[in-house]
C-alpha positions in Angstrom: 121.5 105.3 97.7 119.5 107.0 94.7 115.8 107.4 95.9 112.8 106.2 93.7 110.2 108.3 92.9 107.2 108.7 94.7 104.0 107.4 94.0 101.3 109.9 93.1 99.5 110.9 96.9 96.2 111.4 94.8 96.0 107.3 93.7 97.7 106.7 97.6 95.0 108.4 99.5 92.3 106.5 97.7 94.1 103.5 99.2 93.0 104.8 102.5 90.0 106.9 102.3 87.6 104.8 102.0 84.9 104.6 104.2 83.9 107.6 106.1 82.0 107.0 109.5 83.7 103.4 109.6 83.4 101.9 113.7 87.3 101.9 113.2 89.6 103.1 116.2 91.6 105.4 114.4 94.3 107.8 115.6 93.7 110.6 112.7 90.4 111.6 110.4 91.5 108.7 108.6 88.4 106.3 109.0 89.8 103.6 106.4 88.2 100.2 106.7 90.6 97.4 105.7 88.8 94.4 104.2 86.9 97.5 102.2 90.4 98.2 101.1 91.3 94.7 100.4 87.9 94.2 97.9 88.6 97.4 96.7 93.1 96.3 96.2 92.3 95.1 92.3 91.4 98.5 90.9 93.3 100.6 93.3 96.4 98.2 92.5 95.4 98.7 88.7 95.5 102.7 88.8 98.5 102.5 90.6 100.6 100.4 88.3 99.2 102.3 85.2 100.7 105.3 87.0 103.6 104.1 88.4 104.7 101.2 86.2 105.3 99.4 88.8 103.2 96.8 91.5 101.7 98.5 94.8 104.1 96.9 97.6 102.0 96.3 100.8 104.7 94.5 103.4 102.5 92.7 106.0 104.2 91.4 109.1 103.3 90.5 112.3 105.3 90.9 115.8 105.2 90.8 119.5 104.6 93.9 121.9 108.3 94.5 121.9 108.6 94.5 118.3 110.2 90.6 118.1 109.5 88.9 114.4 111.6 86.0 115.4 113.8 84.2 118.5 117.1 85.4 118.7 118.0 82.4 117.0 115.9 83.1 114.4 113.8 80.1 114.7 110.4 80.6 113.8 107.7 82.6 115.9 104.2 82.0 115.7 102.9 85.4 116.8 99.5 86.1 115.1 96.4 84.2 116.9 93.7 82.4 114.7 91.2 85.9 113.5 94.7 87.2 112.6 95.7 84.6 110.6 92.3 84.9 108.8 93.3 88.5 107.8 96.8 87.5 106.4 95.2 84.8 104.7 93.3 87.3 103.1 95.4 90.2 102.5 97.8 86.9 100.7 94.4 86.7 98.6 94.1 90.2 97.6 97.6 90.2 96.5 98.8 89.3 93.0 101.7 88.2 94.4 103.7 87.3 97.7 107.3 88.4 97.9 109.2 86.7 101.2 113.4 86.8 100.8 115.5 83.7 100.9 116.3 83.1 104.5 112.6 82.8 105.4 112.2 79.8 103.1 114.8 77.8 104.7 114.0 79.0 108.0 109.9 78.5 107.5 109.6 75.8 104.1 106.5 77.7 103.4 103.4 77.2 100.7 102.5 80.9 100.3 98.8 79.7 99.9 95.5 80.8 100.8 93.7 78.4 102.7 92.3 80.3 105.6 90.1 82.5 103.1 88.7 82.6 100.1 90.4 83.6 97.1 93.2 82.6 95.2 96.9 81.8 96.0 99.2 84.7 94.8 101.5 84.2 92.5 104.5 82.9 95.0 107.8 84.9 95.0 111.4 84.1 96.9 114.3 87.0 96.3 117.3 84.8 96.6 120.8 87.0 95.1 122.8 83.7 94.9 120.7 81.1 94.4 120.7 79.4 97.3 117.1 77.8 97.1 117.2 74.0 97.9 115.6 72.2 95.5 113.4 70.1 97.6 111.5 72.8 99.5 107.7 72.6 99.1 107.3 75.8 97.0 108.8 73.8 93.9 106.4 70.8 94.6 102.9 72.9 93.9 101.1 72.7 90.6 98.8 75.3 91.1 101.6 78.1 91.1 104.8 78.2 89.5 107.2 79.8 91.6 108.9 83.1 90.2 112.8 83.2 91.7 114.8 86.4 91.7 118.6 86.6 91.5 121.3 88.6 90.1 122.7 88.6 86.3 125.7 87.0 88.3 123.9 83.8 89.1 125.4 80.9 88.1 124.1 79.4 84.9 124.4 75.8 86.1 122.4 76.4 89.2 119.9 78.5 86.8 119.6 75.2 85.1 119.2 72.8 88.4 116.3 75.7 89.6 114.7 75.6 86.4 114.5 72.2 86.1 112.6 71.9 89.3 109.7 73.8 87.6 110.6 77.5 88.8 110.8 80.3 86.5 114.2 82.8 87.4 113.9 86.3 86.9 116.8 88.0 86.5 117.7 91.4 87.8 120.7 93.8 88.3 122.4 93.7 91.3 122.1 96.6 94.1 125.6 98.4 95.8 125.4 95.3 98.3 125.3 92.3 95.8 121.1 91.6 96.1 118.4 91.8 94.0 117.7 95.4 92.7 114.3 96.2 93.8 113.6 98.5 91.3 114.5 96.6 88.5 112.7 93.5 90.4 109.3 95.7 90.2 109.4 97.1 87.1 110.0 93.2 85.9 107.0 92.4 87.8 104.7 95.4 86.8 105.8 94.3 82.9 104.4 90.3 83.7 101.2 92.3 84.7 101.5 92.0 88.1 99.8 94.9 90.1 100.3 94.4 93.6 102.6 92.2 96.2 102.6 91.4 99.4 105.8 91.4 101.2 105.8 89.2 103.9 109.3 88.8 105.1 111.8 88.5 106.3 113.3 91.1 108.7 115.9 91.6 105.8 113.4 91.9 102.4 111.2 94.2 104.7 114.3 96.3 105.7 115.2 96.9 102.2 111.8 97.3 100.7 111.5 100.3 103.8 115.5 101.6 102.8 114.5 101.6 98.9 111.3 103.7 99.7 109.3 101.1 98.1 106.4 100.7 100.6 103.4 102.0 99.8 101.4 100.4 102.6 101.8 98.5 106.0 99.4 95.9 108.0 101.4 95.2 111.5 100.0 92.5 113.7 100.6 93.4 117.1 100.1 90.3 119.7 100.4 90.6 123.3 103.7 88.5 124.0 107.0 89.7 125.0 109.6 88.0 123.1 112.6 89.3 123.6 113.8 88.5 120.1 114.7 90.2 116.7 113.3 92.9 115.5 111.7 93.7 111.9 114.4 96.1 110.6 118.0 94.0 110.8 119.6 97.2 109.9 119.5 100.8 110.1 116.5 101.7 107.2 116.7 105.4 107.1 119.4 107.1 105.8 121.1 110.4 108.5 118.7 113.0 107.8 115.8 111.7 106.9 112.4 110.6 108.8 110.3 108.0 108.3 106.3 108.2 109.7 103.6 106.4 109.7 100.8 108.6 108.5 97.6 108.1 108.5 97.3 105.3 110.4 94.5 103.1 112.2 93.9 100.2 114.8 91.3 97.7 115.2 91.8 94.8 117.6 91.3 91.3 115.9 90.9 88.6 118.3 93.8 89.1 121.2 95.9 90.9 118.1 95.8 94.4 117.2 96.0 95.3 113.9 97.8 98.8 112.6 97.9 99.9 109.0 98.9 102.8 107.6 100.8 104.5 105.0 104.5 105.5 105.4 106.0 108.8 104.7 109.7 109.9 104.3 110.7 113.7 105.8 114.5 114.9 104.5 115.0 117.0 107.0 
């Protein structure tokens, strides 16, 4: 798989070097403070897309000790207690957008809203290759947001119709080696509709192949203290032979019974 360019490290490290002296338990000098980086998202996002020309990608998950997202059924898992929540709500609110992949609508029926904080809802987003979005699932019913649907220049035109009519709008991308969306085309789409920064929320799929494209610029893992015994994030190997994949810098700071871990990742060819 070609490999996208990197983002500049100069606009990255402002992303993380924020506050010196912060009360933050930190594994590095890095002494970032993360709702300072969330107020601080909207001109960091806006640097970084006027560089990049293309949104910042921050992929926000949460998971249990032993790194379960979901049952091995893949019914949904509540993992994140109540403070946590808060935090996703508003990391959802600091976002221009939230990006979650196909099979976590039908699994989760989701709204994508911010309700636990204050803010504004981003602008909701559902990769779906094929098109296989029902057309009664609650995203389609809000008025505040009109949801933005990404599929492949194969779609079918008749079920671009039935989608559109339900209010969403389709954006249309080339297709990868594997038949889904082309993230990089995806993004570039996005940074053109002025969007400067997404949240990708899952799941274990979307954040697989955000990680394998090299696309992430920044990740927030909830860690709560339950064993699971369940699926983990990646549902595929996400680093090519050869290569090394680190989280670096990288900080903790407990939230309620969660810990939280952001951090920036970094790719070694080796």
């Amino acid at each position: 798989m070609p490999q996208c360019s990197q983002p500049r490290r100069d606009i990255l490290d402002n992303m993380v070097c924020l506050k010196p002296g912060s009360s933050t338990h930190s594994s590095s000098e890095w002494c970032g403070d993360l709702e300072q980086w969330l107020d601080q998202l909207p001109i960091i996002s806006e640097k970084f897309l006027a560089e990049n020309r293309r949104p910042l990608v921050t992929v926000a998950y949460a998971q249990s000790v032993d790194g379960s997202i979901a049952t091995r059924n893949r019914e949904q898992l509540r993992l994140s207690g109540p403070q946590s929540m808060i935090v996703t709500h508003r990391i959802r609110a600091a976002c221009d957008a939230i990006v979650i992949g196909i099979n976590t609508l039908l699994i989760d029926n989701p709204l994508l809203t911010v309700r636990l904080a204050e803010g504004q809802s981003p602008q909701p987003i559902v990769l779906d290759s094929k098109l296989r979005i029902p057309l009664q699932v609650r995203l389609l019913d809000r008025t505040d947001q009109r949801c933005w649907v990404a599929c492949t220049h194969k779609s079918d035109p008749g079920r671009i119709n039935a989608v559109e009519g339900r209010g969403a709008e389709i954006i249309r991308c080339r297709h990868n080696g594997q038949g889904w969306v082309d993230l990089p085309h995806l993004l570039q789409q996005l940074g053109e509709r002025g969007i400067r920064s997404i949240m990708v929320e899952g799941g274990g799929q979307v954040i697989t192949s955000f990680i394998e494209a090299r696309l992430v610029d920044q990740m927030i893992i909830t860690i709560a203290p339950r064993l699971v015994g369940g699926l983990a994030v990646l549902d595929r190997p996400a680093v090519c032979k050869g290569s090394l994949l680190h989280l670096h810098p990288v900080s903790y700071q407990p939230c309620g019974p969660d810990l939280i871990l952001w951090a920036q990742p970094q790719w070694q060819d080796t």
